[in-house]
N, C-alpha and C positions, 0 to 999 in steps of 0.2 A: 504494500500500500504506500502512496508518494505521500509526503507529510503534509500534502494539501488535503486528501481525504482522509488523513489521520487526525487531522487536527478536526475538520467537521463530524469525524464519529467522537471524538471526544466531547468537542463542547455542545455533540447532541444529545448525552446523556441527561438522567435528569442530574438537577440543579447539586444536590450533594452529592451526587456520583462523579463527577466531570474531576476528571486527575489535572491539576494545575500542571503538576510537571509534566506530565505528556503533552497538556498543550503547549507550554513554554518552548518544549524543548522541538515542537514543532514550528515554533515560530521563528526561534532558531534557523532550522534546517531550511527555509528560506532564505535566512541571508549566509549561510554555509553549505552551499549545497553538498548533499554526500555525506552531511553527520550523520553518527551512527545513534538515533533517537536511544535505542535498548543500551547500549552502553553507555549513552550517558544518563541514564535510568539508575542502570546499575551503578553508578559513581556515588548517586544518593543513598543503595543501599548501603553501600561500605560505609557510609557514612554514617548511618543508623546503628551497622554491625559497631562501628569504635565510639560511641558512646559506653558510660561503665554507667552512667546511673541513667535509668529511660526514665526521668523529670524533667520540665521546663526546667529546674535551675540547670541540670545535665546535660543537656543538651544546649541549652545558654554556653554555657563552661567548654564544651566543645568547638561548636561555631567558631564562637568569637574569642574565647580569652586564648584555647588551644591550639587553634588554626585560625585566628585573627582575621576571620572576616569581617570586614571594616565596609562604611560608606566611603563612595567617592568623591572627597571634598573637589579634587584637583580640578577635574573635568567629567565635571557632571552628565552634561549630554554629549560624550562617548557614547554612540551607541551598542558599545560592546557593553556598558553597566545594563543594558535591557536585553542581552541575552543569556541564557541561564548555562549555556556551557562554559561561557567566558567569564560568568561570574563562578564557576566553581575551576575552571582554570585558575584565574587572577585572584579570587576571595576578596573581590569589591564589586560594588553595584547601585545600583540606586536603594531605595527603602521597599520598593513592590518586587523586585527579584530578588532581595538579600531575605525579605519576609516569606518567599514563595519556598526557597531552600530551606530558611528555618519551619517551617508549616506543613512541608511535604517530608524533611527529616524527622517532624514530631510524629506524622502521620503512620509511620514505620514502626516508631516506638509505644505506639497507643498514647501519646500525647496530645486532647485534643484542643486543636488550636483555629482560631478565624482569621480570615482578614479583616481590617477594620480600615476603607476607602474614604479616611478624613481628608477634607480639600486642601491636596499643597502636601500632603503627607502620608502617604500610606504605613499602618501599623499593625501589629498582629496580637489579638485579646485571647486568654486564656478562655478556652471554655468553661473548666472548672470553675474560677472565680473571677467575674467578668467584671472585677475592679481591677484587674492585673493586666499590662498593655506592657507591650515590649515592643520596642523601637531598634529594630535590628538595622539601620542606620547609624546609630550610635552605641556602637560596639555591644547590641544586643542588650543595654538600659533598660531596668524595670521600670514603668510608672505609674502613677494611679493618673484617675482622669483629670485633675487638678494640673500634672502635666499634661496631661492631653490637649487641655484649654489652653494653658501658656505656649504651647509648642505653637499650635493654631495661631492666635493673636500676635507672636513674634511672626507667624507668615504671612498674616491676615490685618494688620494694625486696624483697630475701629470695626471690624465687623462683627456682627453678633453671633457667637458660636450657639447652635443645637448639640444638643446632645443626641440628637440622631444621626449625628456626624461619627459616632462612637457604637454605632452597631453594627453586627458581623455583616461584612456585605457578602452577597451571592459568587458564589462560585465563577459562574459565567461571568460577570461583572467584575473579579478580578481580572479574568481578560481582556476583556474588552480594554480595562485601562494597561494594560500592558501593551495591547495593540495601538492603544492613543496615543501613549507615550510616543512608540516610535514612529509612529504617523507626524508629530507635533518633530521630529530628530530631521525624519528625511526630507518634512515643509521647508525646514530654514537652511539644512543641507541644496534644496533643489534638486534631488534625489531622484526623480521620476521612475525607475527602475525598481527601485526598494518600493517606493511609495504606492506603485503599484502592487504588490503583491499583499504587502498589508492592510491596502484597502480589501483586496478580495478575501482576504483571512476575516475581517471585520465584518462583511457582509454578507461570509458562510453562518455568523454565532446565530443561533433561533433569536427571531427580533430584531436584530442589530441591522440590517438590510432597510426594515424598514424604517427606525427612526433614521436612517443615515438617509431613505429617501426625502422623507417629512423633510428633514432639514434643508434641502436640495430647495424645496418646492415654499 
């Protein structure tokens, strides 16, 4: 299967079913052609395999303090920080592919964990105790949501934060923002090559087709 129908029987599952890292690592295989989607699957596993304690803080302690996966302050819109092979090559990324590693590593370990699609910031909340939000752009930081508003307002000055900014967003809708992202990479790049194919990845997600045409129209 080519990772352009890999990636639509992925995110045609339903909503909690949909594997982040398969579609990632599909999204990937667009702009590398010829990855090997299953081994770098498998990269995740070993990843799961070298954790010693399967808890958020252990796998925290893993990541980030062990194998120092970090944000990339340097050069942000790299678009290598939005692809998931290159963020477990290099151990840096943005905050939605550094949280997609950690979330799909907990996933392995029976840690269960959401995304949480705050504007300006993606974060990832403990299922367990959904005062617990880790910030795996900063070296994988615990916070409560007191950080969660400061973090907002330092990106946000004067806007009024919701607190529905801090609920677990949908599966598919961590995609789709990873597809934004680099849609919004290859716009200022003038990319047309890239740009094309991540529109049509965007326009395969159920739904997404059409609000992309609404928007058009």
């Amino acid at each position: 299967m080519d990772p352009a129908e890999r990636f639509a029987a992925a995110v045609g599952r339903p909503d909690p079913e949909v594997p982040l890292d398969e579609a990632a690592l599909c999204i990937a295989a667009h702009a590398a052609p010829g990855l090997d989607v299953d081994a770098q699957l498998a990269r995740l596993d070993d990843l799961a395999a070298r954790c010693r304690e399967p808890t958020l803080d252990g796998l925290r302690r893993l990541l980030f303090s062990d194998l120092g996966f970090v944000g990339n302050t340097l050069d942000y819109h790299d678009p290598r920080n939005s692809l998931l092979h290159e963020v477990l090559d290099r151990r840096t990324g943005i905050p939605i592919t550094l949280a997609v590693v950690l979330m799909e590593v907990g996933r392995r370990l029976g840690v269960p964990l959401a995304g949480v699609s705050m504007p300006g910031h993606f974060l990832v909340r403990d299922r367990v105790d959904p005062e617990v939000f880790v910030d795996a752009f900063d070296h994988g930081r615990v916070i409560d949501r007191a950080g969660c508003r400061r973090r907002f307002h330092a990106l946000h000055p004067g806007v009024p934060f919701d607190e529905r900014f801090l609920d677990p967003s949908p599966r598919r809708a961590v995609v789709v923002r990873m597809l934004a992202n680099l849609q919004g990479i290859y716009v200022r790049a003038a990319d047309r090559d890239a740009l094309r194919w991540v529109l049509a990845l965007r326009s395969s997600v159920p739904g997404e087709g059409r609000r992309m045409a609404a928007r058009l129209n």
